[in-house]
N, C-alpha and C positions, 0 to 999 in steps of 0.2 A: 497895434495895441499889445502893449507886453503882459502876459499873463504871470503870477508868483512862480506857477510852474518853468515856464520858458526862464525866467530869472534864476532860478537852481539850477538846470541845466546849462547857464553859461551860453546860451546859443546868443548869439548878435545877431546884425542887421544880415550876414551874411550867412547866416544858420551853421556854421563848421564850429564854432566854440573858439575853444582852447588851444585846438586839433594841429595848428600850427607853432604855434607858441609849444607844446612838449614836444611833437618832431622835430623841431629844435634844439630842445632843451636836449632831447635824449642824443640826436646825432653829434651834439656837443660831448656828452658824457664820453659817449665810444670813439670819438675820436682822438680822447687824452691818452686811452691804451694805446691806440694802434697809430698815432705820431712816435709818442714814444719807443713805441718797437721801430716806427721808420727812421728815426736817430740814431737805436742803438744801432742798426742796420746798417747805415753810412758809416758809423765812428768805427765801426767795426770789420769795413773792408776798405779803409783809408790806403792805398798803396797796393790794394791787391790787383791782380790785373785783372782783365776785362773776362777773360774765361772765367775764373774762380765766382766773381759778382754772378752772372748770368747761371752759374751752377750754383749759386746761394739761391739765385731768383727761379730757380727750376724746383726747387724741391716745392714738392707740394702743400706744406703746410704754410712755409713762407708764402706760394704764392696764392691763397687763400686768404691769408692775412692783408699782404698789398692787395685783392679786391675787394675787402671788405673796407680796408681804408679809402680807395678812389669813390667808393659806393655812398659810404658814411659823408664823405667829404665833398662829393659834387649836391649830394640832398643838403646839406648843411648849405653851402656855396648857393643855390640856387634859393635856401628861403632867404635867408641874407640880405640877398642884391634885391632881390622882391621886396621885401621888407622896408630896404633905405631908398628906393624909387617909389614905393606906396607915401611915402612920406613927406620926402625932397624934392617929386616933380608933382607938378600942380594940371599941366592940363592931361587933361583925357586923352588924346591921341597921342600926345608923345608918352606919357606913361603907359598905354598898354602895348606900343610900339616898342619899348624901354623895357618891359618885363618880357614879351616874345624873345629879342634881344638877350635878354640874361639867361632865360631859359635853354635858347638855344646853344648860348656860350657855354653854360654847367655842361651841359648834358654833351656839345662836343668834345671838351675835355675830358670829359670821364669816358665815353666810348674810344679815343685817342687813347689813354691808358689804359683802361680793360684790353685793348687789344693788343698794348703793347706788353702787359702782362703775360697777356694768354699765349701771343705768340714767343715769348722769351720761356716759360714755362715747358711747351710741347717743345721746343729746340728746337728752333727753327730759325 
């Protein structure tokens, strides 16, 4: 039984609200800077060679930026795929087999890049 109150607050059947729908929205938001930076960033060392990129990718602001971008982007990526498997697959086993699956995939991707970050950064 939905009470006026629980209807203000937005809570559903599964009590989190909105909560999804704006981590969304916002990962989206921040993600428009920090592609953009990751563009200018390729058009920008077109032709350099592999030392120079890797000492572009060590400084530390830069590489701050690329993990806030793999960060923003694998939360983004993983409500996503959740999102269009809650939707487009129908039975119960295979969608929450299908969302483990995606979850695991975001999340390998982005630790693969945080680390390849992290370790381009220290020189190494």
């Amino acid at each position: 039984m939905a009470t006026p109150l629980k209807r203000v607050r937005g809570l559903g059947a599964a009590h989190r609200g909105t909560d999804t729908f704006w981590r969304q929205r916002v990962t989206a938001l921040a993600n428009i800077p920090l592609t953009i930076f990751l563009i200018l960033a390729i058009v920008s060392h077109i032709g350099s060679s592999y030392d120079d990129v890797r000492a572009y990718l060590a400084h530390p602001i830069v590489a701050l930026v690329m993990l806030a971008l793999i960060v923003s982007a694998a939360i983004h990526l993983r409500i996503g795929l959740k999102e269009i498997i809650e939707d487009y697959v129908h039975g119960e086993g295979l969608k929450v087999v299908a969302i483990v699956l995606a979850t695991f995939f975001a999340y390998g991707v982005a630790l693969a890049a945080l680390f390849a970050i992290v370790k381009i950064s220290l020189g190494a």
